[in-house]
C-alpha positions in Angstrom: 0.0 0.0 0.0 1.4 3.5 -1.1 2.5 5.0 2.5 -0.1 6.6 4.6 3.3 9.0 5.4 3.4 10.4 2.2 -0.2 12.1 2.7 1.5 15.4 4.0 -1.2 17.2 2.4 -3.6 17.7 4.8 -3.6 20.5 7.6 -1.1 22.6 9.1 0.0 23.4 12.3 3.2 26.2 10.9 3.0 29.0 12.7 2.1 32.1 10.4 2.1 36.0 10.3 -1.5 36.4 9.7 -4.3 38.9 9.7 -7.3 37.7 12.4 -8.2 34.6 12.9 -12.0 36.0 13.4 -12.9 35.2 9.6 -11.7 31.3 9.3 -13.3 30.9 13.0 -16.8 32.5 12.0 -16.6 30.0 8.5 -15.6 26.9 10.8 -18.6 27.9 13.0 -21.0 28.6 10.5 -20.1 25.1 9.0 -20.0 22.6 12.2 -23.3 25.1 14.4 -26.1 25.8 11.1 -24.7 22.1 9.0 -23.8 24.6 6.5 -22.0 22.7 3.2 -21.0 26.0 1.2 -18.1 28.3 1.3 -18.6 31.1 -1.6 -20.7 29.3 -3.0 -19.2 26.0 -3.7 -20.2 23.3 -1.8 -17.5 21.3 0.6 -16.6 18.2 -0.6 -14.9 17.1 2.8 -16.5 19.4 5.2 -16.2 16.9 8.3 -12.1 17.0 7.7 -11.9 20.7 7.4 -13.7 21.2 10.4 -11.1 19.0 12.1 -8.8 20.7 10.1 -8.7 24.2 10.8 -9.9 23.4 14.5 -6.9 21.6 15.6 -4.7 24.7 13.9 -6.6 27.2 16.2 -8.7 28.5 13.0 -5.5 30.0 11.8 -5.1 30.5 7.7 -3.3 27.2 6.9 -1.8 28.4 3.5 1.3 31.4 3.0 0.1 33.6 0.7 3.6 33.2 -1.4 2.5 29.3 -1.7 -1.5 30.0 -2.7 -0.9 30.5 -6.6 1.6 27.2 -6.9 -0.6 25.4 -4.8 -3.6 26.3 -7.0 -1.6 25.3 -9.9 -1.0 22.1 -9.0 -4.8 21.5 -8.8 -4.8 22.2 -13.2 -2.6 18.8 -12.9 -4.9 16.6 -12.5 -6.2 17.3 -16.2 -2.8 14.2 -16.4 -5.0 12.0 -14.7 -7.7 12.2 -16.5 -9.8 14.1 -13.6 -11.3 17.8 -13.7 -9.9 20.8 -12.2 -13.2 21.7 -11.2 -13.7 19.1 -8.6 -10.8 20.7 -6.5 -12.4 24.6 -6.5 -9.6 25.4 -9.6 -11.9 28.2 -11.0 -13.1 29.4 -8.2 -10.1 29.6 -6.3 -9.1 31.9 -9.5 -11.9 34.1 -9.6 -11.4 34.2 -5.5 -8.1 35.6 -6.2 -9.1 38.3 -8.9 -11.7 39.4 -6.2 -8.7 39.5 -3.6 -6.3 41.9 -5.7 -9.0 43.9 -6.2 -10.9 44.2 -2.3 -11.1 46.5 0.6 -12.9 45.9 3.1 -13.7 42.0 2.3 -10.4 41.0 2.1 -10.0 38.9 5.6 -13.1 36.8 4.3 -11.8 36.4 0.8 -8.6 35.2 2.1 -10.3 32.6 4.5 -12.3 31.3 1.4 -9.8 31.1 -0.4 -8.1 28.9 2.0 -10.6 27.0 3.2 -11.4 26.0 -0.5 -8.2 25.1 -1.3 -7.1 23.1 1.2 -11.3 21.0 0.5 -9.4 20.8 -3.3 -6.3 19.4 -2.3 -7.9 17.1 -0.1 -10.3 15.9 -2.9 -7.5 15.4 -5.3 -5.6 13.6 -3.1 -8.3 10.8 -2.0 -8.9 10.9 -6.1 -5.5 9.9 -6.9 -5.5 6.8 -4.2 -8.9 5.7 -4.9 -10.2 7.3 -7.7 -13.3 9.6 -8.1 -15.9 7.2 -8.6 -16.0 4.4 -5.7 -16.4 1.4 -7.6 -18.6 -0.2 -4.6 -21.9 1.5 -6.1 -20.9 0.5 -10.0 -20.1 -3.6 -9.2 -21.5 -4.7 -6.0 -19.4 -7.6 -6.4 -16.1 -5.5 -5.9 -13.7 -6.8 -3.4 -10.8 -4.6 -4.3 -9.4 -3.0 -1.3 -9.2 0.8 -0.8 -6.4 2.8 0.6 -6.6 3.9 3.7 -5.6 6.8 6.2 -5.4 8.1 10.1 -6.6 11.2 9.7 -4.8 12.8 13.0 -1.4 10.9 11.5 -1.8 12.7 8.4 -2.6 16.1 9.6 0.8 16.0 12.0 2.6 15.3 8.7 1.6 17.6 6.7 3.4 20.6 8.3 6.7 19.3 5.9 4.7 19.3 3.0 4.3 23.4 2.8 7.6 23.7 4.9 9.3 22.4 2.2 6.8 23.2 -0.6 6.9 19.7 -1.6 3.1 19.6 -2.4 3.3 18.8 -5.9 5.8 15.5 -5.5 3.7 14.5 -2.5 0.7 14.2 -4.6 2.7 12.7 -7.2 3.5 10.3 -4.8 0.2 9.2 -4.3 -0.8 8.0 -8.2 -0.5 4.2 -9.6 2.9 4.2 -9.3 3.0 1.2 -11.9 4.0 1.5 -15.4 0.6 1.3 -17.2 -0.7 4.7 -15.2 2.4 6.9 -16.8 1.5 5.2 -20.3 -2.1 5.8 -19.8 -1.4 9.5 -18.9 1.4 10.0 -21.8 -1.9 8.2 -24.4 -4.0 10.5 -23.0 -1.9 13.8 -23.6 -1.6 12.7 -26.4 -5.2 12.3 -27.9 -6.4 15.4 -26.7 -3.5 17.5 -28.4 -4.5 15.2 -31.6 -8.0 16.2 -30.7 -7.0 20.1 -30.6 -4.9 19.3 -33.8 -7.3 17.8 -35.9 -11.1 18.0 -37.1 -13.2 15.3 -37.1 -13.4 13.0 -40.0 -16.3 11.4 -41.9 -15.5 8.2 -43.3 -18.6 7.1 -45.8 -18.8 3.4 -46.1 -18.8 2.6 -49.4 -18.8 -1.1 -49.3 -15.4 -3.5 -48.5 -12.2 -1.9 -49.6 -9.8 -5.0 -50.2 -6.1 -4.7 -50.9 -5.3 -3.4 -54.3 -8.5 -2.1 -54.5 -9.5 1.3 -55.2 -12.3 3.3 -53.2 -12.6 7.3 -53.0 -12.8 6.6 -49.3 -8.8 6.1 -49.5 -7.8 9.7 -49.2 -9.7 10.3 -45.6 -8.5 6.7 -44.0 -4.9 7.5 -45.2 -5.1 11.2 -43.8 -6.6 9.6 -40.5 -3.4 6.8 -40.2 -1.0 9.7 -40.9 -2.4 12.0 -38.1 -1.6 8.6 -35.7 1.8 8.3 -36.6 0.9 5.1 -38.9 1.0 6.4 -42.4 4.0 8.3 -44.0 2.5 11.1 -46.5 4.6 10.5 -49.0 2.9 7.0 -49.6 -0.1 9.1 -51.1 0.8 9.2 -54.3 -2.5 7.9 -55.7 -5.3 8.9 -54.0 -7.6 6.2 -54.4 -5.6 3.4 -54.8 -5.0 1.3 -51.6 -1.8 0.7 -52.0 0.5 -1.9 -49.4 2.2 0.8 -47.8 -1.7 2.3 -46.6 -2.5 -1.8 -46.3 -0.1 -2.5 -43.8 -0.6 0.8 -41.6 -4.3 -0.3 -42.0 -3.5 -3.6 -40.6 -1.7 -2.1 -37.6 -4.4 0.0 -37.3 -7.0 -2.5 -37.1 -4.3 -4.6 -34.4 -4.4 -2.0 -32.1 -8.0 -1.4 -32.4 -9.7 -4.8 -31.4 -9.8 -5.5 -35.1 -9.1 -8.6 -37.8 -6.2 -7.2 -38.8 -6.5 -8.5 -42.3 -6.4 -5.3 -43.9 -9.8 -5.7 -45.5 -11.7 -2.6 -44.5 -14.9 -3.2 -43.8 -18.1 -1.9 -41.6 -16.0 -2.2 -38.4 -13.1 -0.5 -39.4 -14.7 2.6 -40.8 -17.3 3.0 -37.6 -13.5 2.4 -35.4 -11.4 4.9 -37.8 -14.4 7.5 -37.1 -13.7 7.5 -33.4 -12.8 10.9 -32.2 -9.9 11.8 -30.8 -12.2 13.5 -27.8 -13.9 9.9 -27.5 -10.8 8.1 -27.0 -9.3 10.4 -25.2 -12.4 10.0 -22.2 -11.8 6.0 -23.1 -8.7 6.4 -21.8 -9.7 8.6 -18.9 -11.9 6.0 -18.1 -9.3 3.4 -17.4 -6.9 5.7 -15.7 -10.1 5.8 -13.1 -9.9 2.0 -12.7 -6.2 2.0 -12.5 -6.5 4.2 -9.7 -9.4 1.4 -8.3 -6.7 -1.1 -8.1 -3.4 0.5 -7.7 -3.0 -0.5 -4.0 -3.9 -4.4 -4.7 -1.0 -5.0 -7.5 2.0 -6.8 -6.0 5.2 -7.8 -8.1 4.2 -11.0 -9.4 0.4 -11.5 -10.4 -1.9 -12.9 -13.0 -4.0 -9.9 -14.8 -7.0 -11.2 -16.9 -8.7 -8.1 -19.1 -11.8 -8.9 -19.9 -12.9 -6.9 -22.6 -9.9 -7.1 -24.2 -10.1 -10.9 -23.9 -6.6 -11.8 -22.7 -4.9 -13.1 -19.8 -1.4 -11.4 -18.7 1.3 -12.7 -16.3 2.9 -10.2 -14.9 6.2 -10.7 -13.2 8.3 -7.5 -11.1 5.3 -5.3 -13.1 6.2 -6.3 -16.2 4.1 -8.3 -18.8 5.8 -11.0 -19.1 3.3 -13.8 -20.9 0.1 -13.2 -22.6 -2.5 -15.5 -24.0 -6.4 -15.4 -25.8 -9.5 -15.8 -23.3 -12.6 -16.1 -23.7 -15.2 -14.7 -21.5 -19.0 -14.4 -20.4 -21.6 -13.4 -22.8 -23.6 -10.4 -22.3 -25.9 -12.4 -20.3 -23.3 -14.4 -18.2 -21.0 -11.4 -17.7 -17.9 -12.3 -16.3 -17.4 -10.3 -13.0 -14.7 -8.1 -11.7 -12.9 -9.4 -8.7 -9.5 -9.9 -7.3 -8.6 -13.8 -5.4 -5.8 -16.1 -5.2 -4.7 -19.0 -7.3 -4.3 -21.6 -4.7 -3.7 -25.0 -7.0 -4.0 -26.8 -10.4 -6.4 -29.1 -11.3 -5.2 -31.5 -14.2 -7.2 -33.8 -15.8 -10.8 -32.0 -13.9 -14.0 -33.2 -14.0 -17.1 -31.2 -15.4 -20.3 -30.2 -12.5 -22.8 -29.1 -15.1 -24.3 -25.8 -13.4 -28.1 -25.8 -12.7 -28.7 -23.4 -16.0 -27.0 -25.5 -17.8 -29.1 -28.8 -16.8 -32.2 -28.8 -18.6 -30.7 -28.9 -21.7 -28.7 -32.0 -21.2 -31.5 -33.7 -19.9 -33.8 -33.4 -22.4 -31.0 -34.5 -24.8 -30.7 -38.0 -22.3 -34.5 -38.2 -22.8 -34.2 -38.3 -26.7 -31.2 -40.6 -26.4 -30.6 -42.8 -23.5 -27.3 -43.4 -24.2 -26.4 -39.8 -24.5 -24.7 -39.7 -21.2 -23.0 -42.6 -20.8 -21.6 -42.1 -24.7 -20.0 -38.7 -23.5 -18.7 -39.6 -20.2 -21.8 -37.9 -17.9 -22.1 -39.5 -14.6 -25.3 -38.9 -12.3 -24.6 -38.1 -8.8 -27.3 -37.8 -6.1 -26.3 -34.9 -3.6 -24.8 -36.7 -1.1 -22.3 -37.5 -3.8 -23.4 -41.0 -4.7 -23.4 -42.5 -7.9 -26.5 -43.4 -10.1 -26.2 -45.2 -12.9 -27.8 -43.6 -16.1 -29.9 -46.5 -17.3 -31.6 -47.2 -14.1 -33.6 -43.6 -14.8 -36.8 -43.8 -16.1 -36.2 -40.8 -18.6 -39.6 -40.9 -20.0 -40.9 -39.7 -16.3 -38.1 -37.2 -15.8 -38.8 -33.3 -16.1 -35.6 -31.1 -17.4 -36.4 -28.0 -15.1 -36.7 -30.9 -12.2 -34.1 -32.9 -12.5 -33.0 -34.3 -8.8 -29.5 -35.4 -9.9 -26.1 -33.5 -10.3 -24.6 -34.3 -13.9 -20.6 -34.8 -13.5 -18.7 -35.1 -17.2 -15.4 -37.5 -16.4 -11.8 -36.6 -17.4 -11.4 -36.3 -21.1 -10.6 -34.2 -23.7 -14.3 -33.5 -24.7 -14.8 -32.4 -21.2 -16.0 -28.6 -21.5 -12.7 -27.6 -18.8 -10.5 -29.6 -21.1 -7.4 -31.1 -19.6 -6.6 -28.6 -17.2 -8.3 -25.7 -14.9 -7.1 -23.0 -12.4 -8.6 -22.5 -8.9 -8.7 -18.9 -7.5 -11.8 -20.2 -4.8 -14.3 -17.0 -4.9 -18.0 -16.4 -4.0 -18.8 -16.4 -8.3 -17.1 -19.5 -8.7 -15.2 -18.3 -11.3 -12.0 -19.7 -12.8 -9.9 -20.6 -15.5 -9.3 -23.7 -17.8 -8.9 -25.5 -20.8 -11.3 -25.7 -23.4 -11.7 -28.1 -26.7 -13.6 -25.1 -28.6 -9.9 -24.0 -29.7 -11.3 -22.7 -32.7 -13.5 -19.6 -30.8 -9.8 -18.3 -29.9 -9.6 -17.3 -33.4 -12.3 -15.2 -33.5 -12.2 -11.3 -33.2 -15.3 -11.2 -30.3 -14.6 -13.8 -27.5 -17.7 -13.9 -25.2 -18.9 -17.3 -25.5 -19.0 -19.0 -21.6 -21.0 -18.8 -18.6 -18.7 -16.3 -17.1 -15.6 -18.5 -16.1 -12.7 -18.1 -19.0 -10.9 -19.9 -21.2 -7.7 -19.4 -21.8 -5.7 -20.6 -24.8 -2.2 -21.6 -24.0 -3.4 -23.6 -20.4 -0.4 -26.0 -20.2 2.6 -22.5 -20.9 0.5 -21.5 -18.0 0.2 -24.3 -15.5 4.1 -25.1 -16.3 5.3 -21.7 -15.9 3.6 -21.0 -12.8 4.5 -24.4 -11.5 8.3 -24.6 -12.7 8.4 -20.9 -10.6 7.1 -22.4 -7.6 8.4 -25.6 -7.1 10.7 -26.6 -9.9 7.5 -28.9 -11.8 8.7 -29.8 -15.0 7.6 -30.5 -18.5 7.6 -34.6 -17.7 6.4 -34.2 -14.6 3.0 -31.9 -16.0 2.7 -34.7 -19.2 2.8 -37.7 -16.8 0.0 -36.7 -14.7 -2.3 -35.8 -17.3 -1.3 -39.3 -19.1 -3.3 -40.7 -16.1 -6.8 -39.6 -16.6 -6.9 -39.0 -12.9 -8.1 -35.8 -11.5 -5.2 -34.1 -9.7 -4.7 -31.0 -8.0 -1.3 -29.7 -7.5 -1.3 -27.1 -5.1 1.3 -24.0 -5.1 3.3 -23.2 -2.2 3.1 -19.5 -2.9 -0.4 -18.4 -4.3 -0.7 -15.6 -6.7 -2.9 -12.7 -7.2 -5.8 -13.2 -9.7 -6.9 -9.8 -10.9 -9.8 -9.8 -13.0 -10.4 -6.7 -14.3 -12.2 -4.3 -17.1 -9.6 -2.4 -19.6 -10.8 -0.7 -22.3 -8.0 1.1 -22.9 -4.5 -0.9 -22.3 -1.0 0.1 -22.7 0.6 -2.9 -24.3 4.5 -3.8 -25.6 3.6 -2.8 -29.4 1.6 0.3 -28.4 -1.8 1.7 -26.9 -4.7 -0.7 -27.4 -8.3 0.5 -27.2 -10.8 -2.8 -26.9 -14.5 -2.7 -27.4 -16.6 -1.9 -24.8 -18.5 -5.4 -24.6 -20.7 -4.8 -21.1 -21.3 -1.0 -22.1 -19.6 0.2 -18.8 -17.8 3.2 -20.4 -20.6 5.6 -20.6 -21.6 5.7 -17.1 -17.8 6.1 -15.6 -17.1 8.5 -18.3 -19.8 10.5 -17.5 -19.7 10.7 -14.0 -16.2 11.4 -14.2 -17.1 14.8 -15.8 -20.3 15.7 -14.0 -18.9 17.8 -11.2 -18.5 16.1 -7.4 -20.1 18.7 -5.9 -23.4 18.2 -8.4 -22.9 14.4 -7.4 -23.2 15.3 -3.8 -26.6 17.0 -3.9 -28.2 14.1 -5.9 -29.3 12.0 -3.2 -29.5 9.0 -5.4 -25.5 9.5 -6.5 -24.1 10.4 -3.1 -22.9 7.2 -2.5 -20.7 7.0 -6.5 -18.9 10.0 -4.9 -15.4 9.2 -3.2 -14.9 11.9 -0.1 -12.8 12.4 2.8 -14.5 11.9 5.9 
C-alpha cells in the first residue's frame, strides 16, 4: 500500500504571520453550528475533515500567501489523470483571487475562502488519486478490491513538511498508480487530446469492403486519419484512391491496435473504429486511468492480470508483462465479474459439474437418447455424492427444469474444462481452464462462456507458474495428465488473480483500445465529468462520490 506518510497534504500546524483569525473561526462555526456545506458558493466536498482541520490549527489560515498560486496550480494537474480541475475549486479559487487583488474591506473573508477552498481541493484530489473519483462499490456490488486507507490525526501532524518544504506537488505525485501502465495511460491521453486540438473530425462514408489493391474514394480520408496517428507516411499518397501496401499495412496495424481482424480488408467495423474521435478516446482512456487508480493498491510484483474486454490473460512478473494469451469470456448475459482472489492450486485432468442453468438442456437431450450420457462420459450423482447409474432412470418420467441429480462429465478431452483448470476459490465461482472449442480463440469477439474463462495456451501457464514455484517440470505436467486421474497440484506461494475491465490498455507494441463489450464506459465517463459537488446533492448518487471523511 502507497504509505499513509506520504499524505502530507492535509492541515497545518506552521505557525504564520497572519491577519485575524475572526474570519476562518466564523466560517468553521457557521459550517459545524447551522450544517452549512458551502463556502462562496461552492459546496465542501470534505467538510467533516476541514472542520477537524482548521480546528486543531486554532482557526488560523493554513496556507502562506507566497504558496497560494503554486498550490492552486498544481490543482490544473490533474487534467494528467484524467480528472477535472473543477472538482478541486480550480476556478473558483481563480476568480477568489481576482476578487482578492481587487478588495477593501472584504479581504479577511476572501482570504479565508480562499483557503478554506483550497485546502477542500487538495484534499479531494488527493483521496482521487488513491482511490479514484468514482467508488467502484456503487458501480459492481461484487467488488472486493481493497481501498487505501488513512489516520486522519497521522496525516494532519505530517503535513506541516509538506508546505515547509513546498513539496506539495511530488507528494501528490506520490500518491498516483505508481506502476508503469498509469504513466502510459497519462502520456496516451496527452496525447489524444493535443490530436483532438490538432485535428477536425473526419467522416469516413462506407462505401462497401475496400480489399487490398483495391480502389475506393474513401482512401484519401483513411490514409489522412493513419498519418495524423503516426501510422501512415505522407509520401505513400501518391494515388489517391488506390489502396496501396504501404496504406494496407498501416491499416492492418491500425486495425491490431484497435480490437480488429487485422487482415487489412476494410470493412463496416473499421470505418465506424477509424471515425472515433480523438475526444472519444481520449475520455476512453480517462476511463481506465479511473480503474487503475481502483486497483493500484492491490498489485503486487508477481500477479496474473486477466482483461476482460480485451479478452486476454497477462502474467505479470516484477510489473512487467511477461506472458500473454487469448480468453474467452462471459456473454452479455453471463458477464464475467470483476474481482480480485488467489490462485491456490491446479487441477489437471478436472472433471465437469454441469451448473443448474446449464441442466435442462442435457437432460432433455438424455430423454431423446438414453445413451447420451453414458456415450459422452456424464455421470449422475445424487447430492450426497453417490453414484447413479444412467440406465436405471426412467427418462420418460423425468422433467428437465426438475431434475433431482447432479450431472458430472469424467476426465477427457471432450470435457467442457479440457485437460486442465485453475482454482482462484471465490464467492462467483469463477475460474480458468482449458477448453476443446480452440477454434473460438480465433475469433475477433470472445464472449462465448458462462462467465468463467478460457484461456488458450493452459499447459505454458500451468508449467510456468509451476516450474516458478516448485521446480515442476515438463515430464512431470505430461505424466500426470497421461493418467486420466483428477489431480490438484497445489502451489506453495499463491498468486494474485486480478480480474479486471480495460478498455483502454498500454501494451509492448503500443496503446490498445478494446471494445466496450458490457457498455460500462458511458456511465464512468460520465460521472467522471459531472462535477462532485453536483454528485453530492443528488441524493441517489451520493454514495458513486469518493470523499474524505
Amino acid at each position: 500500500m502507497r504509505k499513509l506518510a506520504t499524505l502530507i497534504f492535509l492541515s497545518l500546524t506552521i505557525p504564520l504571520v497572519l491577519s485575524s483569525p475572526t474570519d476562518i473561526q466564523e466560517y468553521i462555526n457557521y459550517l459545524s453550528s447551522y450544517n452549512k456545506k458551502r463556502i462562496a458558493d461552492k459546496r465542501l466536498i470534505n467538510k467533516g475533515l476541514i472542520i477537524k482541520t482548521y480546528t486543531s490549527n486554532n482557526n488560523q489560515l493554513i496556507w502562506p500567501d507566497k504558496y497560494i498560486p503554486e498550490a492552486i496550480e498544481i490543482l490544473k494537474a490533474s487534467k494528467k489523470d484524467g480528472l477535472y480541475p473543477k472538482d478541486y475549486h480550480y476556478y473558483k479559487l481563480h476568480e477568489l483571487i481576482s476578487k482578492y487583488n481587487k478588495a477593501g474591506y472584504e479581504k479577511n473573508k476572501l482570504r479565508a475562502e480562499i483557503d478554506i477552498l483550497l485546502t477542500d481541493g487538495v484534499y479531494s484530489y488527493a483521496f482521487h488519486l488513491m482511490n479514484g473519483k468514482v467508488s467502484p462499490q456503487y458501480l459492481n456490488k461484487y467488488w472486493n478490491y481493497q481501498e487505501s486507507h488513512y489516520e486522519a490525526r497521522d496525516a494532519m501532524n505530517r503535513l506541516k513538511a509538506s508546505i515547509r518544504n513546498r513539496t506539495l506537488r511530488s507528494d501528490l505525485a506520490s500518491l498516483r498508480p505508481q506502476f508503469s501502465w498509469y504513466k502510459k495511460l497519462q502520456a496516451n491521453l496527452e496525447h489524444y487530446e493535443n490530436l483532438s486540438r490538432s485535428y477536425s473530425s473526419i467522416n469516413i462514408p462506407n462505401q462497401g469492403m475496400i480489399r487490398p489493391g483495391g480502389r475506393s474514394n474513401s482512401i484519401p480520408k483513411i490514409a489522412k486519419k493513419l498519418n495524423e496517428l503516426g501510422l501512415l507516411d505522407r509520401a505513400n499518397f501518391s494515388d489517391p484512391t488506390l489502396y496501396n501496401s504501404s496504406i494496407v499495412a498501416a491499416v492492418k496495424k491500425y486495425q491490431e491496435l484497435h480490437s480488429l481482424k487485422d487482415d487489412g480488408v476494410i470493412g463496416s467495423r473499421t470505418i465506424t473504429n477509424l471515425n472515433t474521435s480523438y475526444q472519444q478516446r481520449a475520455d476512453q482512456i480517462r476511463a481506465n486511468l479511473e480503474r487503475a487508480r481502483w486497483v493500484a493498491d492491490d498489485l503486487t510484483n508477481r500477479y496474473l492480470m486477466v482483461n476482460i474486454a480485451g479478452y486476454k490473460l497477462t502474467y505479470f512478473k516484477n510489473r512487467h508483462n511477461e506472458w500473454t494469451t487469448k480468453a474467452v469470456v462471459g456473454t452479455q448475459g453471463h458477464k464475467t465479474p470483476v474481482f480480485t482472489a488467489k490462485l491456490k492450486y491446479i487441477e489437471y485432468n478436472p472433471t465437469w459439474t454441469v451448473p443448474k442453468s446449464m441442466r435442462p438442456a442435457i437432460v432433455q437431450r438424455a430423454k431423446n437418447d438414453p445413451d447420451y450420457l453414458r456415450s459422452r462420459g456424464y455421470k449422475l450423482k445424487t447430492s450426497q455424492g453417490k453414484i447413479v447409474n444412467s440406465s436405471s432412470i426412467n427418462w420418460s418420467a423425468q422433467d428437465p427444469n426438475n431434475f433431482k441429480y447432479w450431472l458430472v462429465r469424467s476426465p477427457s478431452g471432450g470435457n467442457p474444462l479440457g485437460r486442465v483448470k485453475f482454482m482462484f476459490p471465490n464467492s462467483h465461482a469463477i475460474y480458468m481452464h482449458d477448453t476443446p472449442n480452440k477454434h473460438l480463440f480465433n475469433k475477433e469477439h470472445r464472449s462465448f462462456s458462462h462467465g468463467c474463462i478460457r484461456i488458450e495456451n493452459p499447459f505454458e501457464l500451468s508449467l510456468m507458474l509451476l516450474s516458478e514455484d516448485q521446480g515442476f517440470t515438463e515430464n512431470r505436467q505430461d505424466d500426470i495428465l497421461a493418467t486420466g486421474k483428477t489431480t490438484p497440484v497445489y502451489l506453495k506461494n499463491p498468486i494474485d488473480v486480478f480480474v479486471m475491465y480495460w478498455t483502454a490498455a498500454p501494451e509492448k507494441d503500443g496503446m490498445h483500445f478494446y471494445d466496450d463489450i458490457y457498455h460500462r464506459d458511458e456511465q464512468l465517463i460520465e460521472l467522471l465529468k459531472t462535477p462532485t459537488e453536483d454528485l453530492l446533492t443528488d441524493e441517489g448518487k451520493q454514495k458513486l462520490v469518493h470523499t474524505l471523511k
